[in-house]
C-alpha positions in Angstrom: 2.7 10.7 -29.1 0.8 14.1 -30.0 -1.0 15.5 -27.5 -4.4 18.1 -28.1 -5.3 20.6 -26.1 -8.9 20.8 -26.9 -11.3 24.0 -25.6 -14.4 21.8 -24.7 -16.3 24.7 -24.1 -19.3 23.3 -26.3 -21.2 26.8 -26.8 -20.9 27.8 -23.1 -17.1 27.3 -22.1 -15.5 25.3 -19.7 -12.2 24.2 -18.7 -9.6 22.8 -21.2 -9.1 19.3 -21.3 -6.2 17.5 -22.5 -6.2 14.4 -24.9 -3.2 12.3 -25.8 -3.7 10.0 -28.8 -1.9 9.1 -32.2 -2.9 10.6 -35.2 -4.3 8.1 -37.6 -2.4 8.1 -41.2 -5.4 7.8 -44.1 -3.2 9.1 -46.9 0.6 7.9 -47.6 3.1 8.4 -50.1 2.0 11.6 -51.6 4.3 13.9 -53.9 4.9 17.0 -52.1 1.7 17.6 -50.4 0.9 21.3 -50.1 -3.3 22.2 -49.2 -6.1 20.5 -48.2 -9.6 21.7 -48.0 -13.1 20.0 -47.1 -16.0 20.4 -48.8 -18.8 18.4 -47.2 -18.0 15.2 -46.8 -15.2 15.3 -48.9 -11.5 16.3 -49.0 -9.9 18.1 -51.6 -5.8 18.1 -51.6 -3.2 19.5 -53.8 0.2 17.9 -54.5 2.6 18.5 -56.6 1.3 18.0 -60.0 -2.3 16.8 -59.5 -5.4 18.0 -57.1 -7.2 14.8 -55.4 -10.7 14.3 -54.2 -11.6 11.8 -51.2 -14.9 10.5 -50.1 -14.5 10.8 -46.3 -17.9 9.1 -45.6 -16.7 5.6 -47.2 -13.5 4.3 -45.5 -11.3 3.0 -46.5 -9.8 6.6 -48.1 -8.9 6.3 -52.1 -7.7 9.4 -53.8 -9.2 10.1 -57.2 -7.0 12.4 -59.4 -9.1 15.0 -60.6 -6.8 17.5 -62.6 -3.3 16.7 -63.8 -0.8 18.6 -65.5 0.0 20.9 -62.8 3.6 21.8 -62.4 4.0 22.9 -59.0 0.4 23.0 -57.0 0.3 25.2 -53.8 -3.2 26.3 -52.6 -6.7 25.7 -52.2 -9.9 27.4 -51.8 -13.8 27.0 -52.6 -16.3 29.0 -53.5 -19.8 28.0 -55.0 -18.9 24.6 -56.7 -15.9 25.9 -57.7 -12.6 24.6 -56.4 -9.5 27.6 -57.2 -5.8 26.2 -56.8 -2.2 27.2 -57.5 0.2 26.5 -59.9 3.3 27.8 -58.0 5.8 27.4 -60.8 3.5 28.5 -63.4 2.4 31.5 -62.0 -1.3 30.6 -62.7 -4.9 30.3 -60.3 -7.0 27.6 -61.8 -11.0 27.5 -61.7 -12.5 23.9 -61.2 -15.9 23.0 -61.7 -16.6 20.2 -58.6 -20.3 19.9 -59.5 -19.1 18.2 -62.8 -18.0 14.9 -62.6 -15.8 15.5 -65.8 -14.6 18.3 -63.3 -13.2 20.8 -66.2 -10.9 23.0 -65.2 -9.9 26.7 -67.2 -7.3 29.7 -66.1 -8.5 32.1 -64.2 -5.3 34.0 -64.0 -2.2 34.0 -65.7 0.7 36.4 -65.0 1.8 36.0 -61.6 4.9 35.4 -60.3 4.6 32.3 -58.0 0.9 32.1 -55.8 0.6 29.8 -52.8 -2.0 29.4 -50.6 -6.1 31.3 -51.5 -8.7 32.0 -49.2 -12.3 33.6 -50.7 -13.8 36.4 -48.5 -17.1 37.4 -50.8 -16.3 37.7 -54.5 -12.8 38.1 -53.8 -10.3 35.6 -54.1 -7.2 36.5 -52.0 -3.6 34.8 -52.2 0.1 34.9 -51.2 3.0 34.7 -52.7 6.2 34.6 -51.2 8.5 35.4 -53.7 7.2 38.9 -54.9 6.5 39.6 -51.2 3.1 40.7 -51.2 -0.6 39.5 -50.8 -3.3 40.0 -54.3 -6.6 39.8 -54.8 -8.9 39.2 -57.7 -12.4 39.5 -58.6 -14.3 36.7 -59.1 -17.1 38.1 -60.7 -15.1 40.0 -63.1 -15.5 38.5 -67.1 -11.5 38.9 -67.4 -10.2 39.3 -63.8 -7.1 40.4 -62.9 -4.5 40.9 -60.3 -4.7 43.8 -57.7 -2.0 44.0 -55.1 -3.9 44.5 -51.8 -0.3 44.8 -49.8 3.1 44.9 -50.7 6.4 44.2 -48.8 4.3 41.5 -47.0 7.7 39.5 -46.4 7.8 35.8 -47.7 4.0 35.4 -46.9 2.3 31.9 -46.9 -0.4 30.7 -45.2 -3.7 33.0 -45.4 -7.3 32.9 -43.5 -10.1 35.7 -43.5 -12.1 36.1 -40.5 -14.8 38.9 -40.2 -12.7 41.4 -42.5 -9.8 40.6 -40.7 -6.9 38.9 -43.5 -4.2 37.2 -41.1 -1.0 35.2 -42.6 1.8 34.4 -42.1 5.5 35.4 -42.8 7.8 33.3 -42.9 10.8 35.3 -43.4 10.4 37.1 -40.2 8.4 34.1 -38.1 5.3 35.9 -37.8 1.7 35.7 -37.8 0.3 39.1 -39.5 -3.0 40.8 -39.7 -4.6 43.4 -42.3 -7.8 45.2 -41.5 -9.8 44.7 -45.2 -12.4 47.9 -43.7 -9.3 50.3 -44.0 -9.2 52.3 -46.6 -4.9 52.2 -46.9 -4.4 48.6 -45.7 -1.8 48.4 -43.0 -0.1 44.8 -41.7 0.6 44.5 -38.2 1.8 41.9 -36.4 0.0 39.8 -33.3 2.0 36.1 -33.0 6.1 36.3 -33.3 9.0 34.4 -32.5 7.6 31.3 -34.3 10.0 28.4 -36.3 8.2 28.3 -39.8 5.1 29.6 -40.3 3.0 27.7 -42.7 -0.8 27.6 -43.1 -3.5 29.3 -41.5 -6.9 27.7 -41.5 -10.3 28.9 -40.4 -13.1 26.5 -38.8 -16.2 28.8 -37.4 -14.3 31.8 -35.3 -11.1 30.5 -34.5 -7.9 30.3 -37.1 -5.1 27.3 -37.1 -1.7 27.8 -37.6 0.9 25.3 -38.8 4.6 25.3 -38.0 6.4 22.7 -39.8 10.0 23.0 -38.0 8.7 24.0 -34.6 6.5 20.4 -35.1 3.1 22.3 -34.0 -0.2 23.1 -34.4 -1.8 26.5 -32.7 -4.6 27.8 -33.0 -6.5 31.3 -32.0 -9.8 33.1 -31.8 -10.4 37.2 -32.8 -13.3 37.1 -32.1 -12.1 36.6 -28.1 -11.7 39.5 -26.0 -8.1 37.7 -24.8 -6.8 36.7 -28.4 -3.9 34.4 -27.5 -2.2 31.6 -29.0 -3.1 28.2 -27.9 -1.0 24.7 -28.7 -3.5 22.3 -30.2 -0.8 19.6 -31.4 2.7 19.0 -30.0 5.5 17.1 -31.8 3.3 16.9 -35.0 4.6 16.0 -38.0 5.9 18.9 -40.0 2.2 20.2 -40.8 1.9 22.2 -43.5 -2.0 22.5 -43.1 -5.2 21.4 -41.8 -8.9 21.0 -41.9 -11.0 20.5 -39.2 -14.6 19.6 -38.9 -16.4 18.7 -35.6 -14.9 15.3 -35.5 -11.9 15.1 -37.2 -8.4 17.4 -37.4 -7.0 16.4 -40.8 -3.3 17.5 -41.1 -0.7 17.8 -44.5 3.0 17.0 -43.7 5.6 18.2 -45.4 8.6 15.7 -44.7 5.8 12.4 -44.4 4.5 13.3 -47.4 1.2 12.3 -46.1 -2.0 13.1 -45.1 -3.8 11.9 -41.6 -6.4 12.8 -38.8 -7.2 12.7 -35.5 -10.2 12.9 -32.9 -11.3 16.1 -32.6 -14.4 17.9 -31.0 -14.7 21.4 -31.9 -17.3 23.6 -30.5 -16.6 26.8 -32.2 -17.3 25.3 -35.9 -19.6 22.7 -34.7 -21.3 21.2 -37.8 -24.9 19.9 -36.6 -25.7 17.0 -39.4 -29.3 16.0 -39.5 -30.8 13.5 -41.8 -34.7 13.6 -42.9 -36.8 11.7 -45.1 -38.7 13.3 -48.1 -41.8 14.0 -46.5 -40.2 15.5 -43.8 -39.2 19.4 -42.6 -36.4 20.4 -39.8 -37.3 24.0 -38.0 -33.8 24.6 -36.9 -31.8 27.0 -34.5 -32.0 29.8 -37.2 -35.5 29.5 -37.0 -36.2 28.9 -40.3 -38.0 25.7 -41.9 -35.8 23.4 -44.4 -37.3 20.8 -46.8 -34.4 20.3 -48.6 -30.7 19.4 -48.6 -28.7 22.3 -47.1 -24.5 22.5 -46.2 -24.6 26.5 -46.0 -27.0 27.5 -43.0 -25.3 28.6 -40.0 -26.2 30.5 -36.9 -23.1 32.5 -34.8 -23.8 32.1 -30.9 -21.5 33.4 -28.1 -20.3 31.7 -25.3 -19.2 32.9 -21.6 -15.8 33.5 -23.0 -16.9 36.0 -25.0 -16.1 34.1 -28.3 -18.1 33.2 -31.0 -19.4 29.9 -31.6 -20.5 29.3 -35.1 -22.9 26.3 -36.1 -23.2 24.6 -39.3 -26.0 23.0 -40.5 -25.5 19.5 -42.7 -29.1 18.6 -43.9 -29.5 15.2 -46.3 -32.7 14.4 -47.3 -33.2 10.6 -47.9 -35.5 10.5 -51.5 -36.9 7.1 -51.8 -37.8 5.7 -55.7 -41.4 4.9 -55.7 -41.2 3.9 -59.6 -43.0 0.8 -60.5 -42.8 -0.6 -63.7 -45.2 -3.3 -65.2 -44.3 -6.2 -67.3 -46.7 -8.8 -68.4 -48.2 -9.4 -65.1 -46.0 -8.9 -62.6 -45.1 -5.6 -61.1 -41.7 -4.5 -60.0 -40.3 -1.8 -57.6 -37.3 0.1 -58.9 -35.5 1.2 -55.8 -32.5 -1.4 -54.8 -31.1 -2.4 -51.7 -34.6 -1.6 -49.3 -37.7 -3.3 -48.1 -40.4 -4.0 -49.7 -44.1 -4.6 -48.4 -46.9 -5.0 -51.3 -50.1 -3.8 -50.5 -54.1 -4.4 -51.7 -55.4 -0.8 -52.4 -58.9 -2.3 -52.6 -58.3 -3.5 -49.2 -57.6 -0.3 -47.4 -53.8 -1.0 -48.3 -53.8 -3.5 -46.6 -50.1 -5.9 -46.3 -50.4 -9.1 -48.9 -48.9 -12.2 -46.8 -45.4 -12.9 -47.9 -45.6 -10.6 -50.6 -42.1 -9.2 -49.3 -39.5 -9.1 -52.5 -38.9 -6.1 -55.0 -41.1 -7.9 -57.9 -44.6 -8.7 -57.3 -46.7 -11.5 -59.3 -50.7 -11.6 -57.6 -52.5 -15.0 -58.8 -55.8 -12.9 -59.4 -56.8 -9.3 -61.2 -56.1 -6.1 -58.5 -54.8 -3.2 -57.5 -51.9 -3.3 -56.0 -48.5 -0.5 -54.8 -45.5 -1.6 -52.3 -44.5 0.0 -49.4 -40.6 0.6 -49.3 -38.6 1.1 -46.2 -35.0 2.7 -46.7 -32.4 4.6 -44.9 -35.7 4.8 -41.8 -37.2 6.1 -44.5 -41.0 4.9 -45.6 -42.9 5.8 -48.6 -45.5 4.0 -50.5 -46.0 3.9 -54.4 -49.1 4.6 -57.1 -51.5 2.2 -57.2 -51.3 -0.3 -60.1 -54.2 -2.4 -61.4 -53.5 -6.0 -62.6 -55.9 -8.1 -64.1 -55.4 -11.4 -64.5 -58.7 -12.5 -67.0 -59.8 -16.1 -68.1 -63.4 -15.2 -69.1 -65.1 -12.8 -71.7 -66.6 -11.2 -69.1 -65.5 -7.4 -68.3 -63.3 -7.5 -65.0 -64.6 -5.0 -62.5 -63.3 -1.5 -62.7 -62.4 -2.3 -66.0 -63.0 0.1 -68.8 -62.5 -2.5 -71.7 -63.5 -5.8 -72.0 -61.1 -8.1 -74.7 -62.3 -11.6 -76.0 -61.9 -14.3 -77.0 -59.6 -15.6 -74.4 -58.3 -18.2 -75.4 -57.5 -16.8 -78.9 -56.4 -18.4 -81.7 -55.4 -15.7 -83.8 -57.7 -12.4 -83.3 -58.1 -10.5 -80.6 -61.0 -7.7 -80.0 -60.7 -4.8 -77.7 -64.4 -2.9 -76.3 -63.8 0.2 -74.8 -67.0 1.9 -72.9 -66.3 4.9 -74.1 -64.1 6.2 -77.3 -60.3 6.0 -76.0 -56.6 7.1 -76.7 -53.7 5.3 -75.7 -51.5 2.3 -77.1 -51.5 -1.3 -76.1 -48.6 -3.4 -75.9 -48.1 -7.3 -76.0 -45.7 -9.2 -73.9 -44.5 -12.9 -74.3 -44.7 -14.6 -70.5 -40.7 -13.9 -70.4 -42.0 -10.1 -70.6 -40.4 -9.5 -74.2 -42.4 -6.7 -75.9 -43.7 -8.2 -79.3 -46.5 -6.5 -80.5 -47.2 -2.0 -80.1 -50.8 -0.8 -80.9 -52.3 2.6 -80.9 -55.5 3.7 -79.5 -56.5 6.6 -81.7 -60.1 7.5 -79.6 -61.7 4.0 -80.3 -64.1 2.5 -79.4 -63.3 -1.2 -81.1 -60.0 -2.2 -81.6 -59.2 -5.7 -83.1 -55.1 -6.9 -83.3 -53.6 -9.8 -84.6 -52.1 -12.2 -82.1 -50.1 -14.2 -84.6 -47.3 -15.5 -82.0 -47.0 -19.0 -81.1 -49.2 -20.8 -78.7 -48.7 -20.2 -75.2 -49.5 -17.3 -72.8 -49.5 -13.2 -73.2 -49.9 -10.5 -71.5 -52.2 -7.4 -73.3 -51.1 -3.9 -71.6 -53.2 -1.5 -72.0 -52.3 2.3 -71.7 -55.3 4.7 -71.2 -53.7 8.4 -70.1 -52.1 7.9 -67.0 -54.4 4.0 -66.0 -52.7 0.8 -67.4 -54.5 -2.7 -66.9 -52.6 -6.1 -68.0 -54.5 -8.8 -68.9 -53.6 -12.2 -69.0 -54.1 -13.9 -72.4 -54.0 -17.7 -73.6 -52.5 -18.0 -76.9 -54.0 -21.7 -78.5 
């Protein structure tokens, strides 16, 4: 049974409080399992020859391969749509695009002797790598970037986390937790944790950094930005973690002897992410101050609490659009959005409701004007108007710039316009087939053959940005 020791301090602080539960396995039977990362709603992970992506907001988890081929994948990191891994074995860093759903990947670097873990602070991409003992960096805005050593002799270094221009990581060869002041001019690596089994990896959530140790079967975790900075046990008897990511809900951990990923109930106050979900139409003024119409995962605002430690909040803004398309066909209208409600309303009547008119497609008996009202997601948002007539006269229906006759037909068809018009007019069988395309080239008399069989049509006719259908009786 793990147990968490959870700071519940919310943005204020307040006395630890102590959970027991059991963490909840969502991934099993992975291939040497070696980063994780989250991105939104999603979780990336790296294994041995392939990176994974997992929609966390549908359970239950599936893992989609994304890129394959790898011979040895390490770490992780994420930067601007753009996920950057390891190839251990290879010695390469490899750029993905995750805002492409082919998701091509390229090299960013080649050369190196074996990179682990990444972590991004700005435009530079930092990384470990245990065997040549030190800690690079590269430039990510650089056309052909390459490696600069940022510290040697760093030990077998592994895990790595940047927190207000403080690099911290770990080394495992001397079971240590080190940190590197990035202002310095000549950096210098000092050491604040020690006497620890085997350091793994070090992952940041708001202020506060976590720390894996796979053989001493723990998770810690600590805050510089604390007057006191002190290590604190977050997981006992865990499973061999080799790293974790941590929103306000969840602590997802990597084992290394499971092979597996899972999570557990989690409030964190320092990285609290506040989700908020508005319709179109709609604005959030939020802590920042500032006013958001659209999505937004970046926002954040950095508060301090009464232990002196910061508190950062995230804000996770999804705007719910809502399709308003209506298409026509023959006589009967149709909303486009799926899986929502649908009310269809008389715009001659002050939009007013139309008594069971109720279902995505919409057929009125007599000539209108007509839009639908579609409820989704709490969401509510009404369509264009659309005129339908419906004509069994020669007379000219009211509102109508046209008047077409004879109807019934038996084989011609005459169009009147008031005024000279451009447009097209198109002719639909009562299945709503398309049979017949016309253009309006500034008429003002149109005549068109109606040689179909008998039975009934409908006459659409397009004048700029108006359409009217007319019901016609083929004889």
């Amino acid at each position: 049974m793990s147990r968490i020791l959870f700071l519940a301090c919310f943005l204020l602080g307040t006395l630890p409080i102590l959970f027991s539960q059991t963490p909840d396995e969502i991934l099993p039977d992975l291939n040497e399992p070696n980063d994780l990362i989250l991105v939104g709603d999603d979780l990336y992970f790296i294994e041995r020859n392939t990176i994974h992506k997992v929609d966390l907001a549908n359970p239950p988890f599936v893992s989609k391969v994304i890129v394959s081929g790898i011979e040895r994948g390490a770490g992780l990191a994420v930067k601007d749509g753009f996920l950057y891994a390891t190839d251990f074995d290879r010695g390469l860093i490899l750029k993905v695009d995750i805002t492409n759903n082919e998701y091509p990947t390229e090299i960013l670097i080649r050369g190196l002797q074996t990179p682990d873990m990444l972590a991004i602070d700005g435009d530079i991409l930092y990384y470990t790598d245990p065997n040549a003992n030190l800690i690079g960096r590269v430039n990510l805005t650089t056309a052909n970037p390459q490696m600069q050593p940022l510290l040697r002799n760093a030990g077998r270094a592994i895990g790595i986390a940047i927190y207000d221009n403080l690099l911290f990581y770990t080394d495992q060869e001397n079971k240590t937790v080190n940190r590197i002041d990035l202002s310095a001019n000549i950096p210098v690596s000092s050491v604040i944790f020690s006497n620890l089994f085997r350091p793994q990896g070090l992952s940041k959530c708001g202020s506060e950094i976590y720390l894996c140790d796979d053989r001493g079967a723990s998770i810690w975790k600590f805050n510089p930005s604390c007057s006191a900075n002190e290590l604190e046990i977050v997981i006992e008897n865990a499973d061999t973690p080799r790293q974790t990511a941590i929103t306000n809900n969840f602590l997802y951990t990597m084992a290394v002897d499971s092979e597996n990923i899972s999570r557990i109930s989690f409030f964190n106050s320092v990285c609290y992410i506040d989700r908020h979900i508005i319709c179109e139409s709609e604005t959030l003024t939020w802590l920042d101050g500032i006013t958001y119409s659209g999505p937004n995962n970046t926002a954040s605002i950095t508060l301090q609490n009464t232990n002196g430690c910061d508190s950062i909040v995230t804000l996770n803004l999804t705007i719910n659009n809502t399709d308003t398309e209506v298409t026509t066909s023959g006589g009967t209208l149709t909303a486009t959005e799926t899986n929502a409600s649908y009310q269809w309303l008389n715009c001659k009547d002050n939009f007013g409701t139309i008594f069971g008119a109720t279902s995505s497609t919409f057929s009125p008996q007599s000539s209108g004007v007509f839009a639908v009202e579609i409820t989704k997601n709490g969401c509510v948002d009404t369509s264009d108007c659309f005129r339908v007539s419906i004509t069994s006269t020669n007379d000219l229906s009211i509102d109508t710039p046209f008047e077409i006759y004879p109807n019934p037909t038996s084989e011609m068809l005459t169009i009147n316009f008031e005024k000279s018009s451009s447009g097209h007019i198109e002719v639909f069988t009562l299945a709503g087939k398309l049979v017949h395309q016309y253009p309006i080239r500034n008429d003002r008399t149109l005549t068109i053959p109606l040689a179909e069989p008998a039975g009934v049509y409908f006459v659409k006719i397009q004048l700029g940005e108006l359409s009217w259908t007319e019901r016609i009786l083929k004889i």
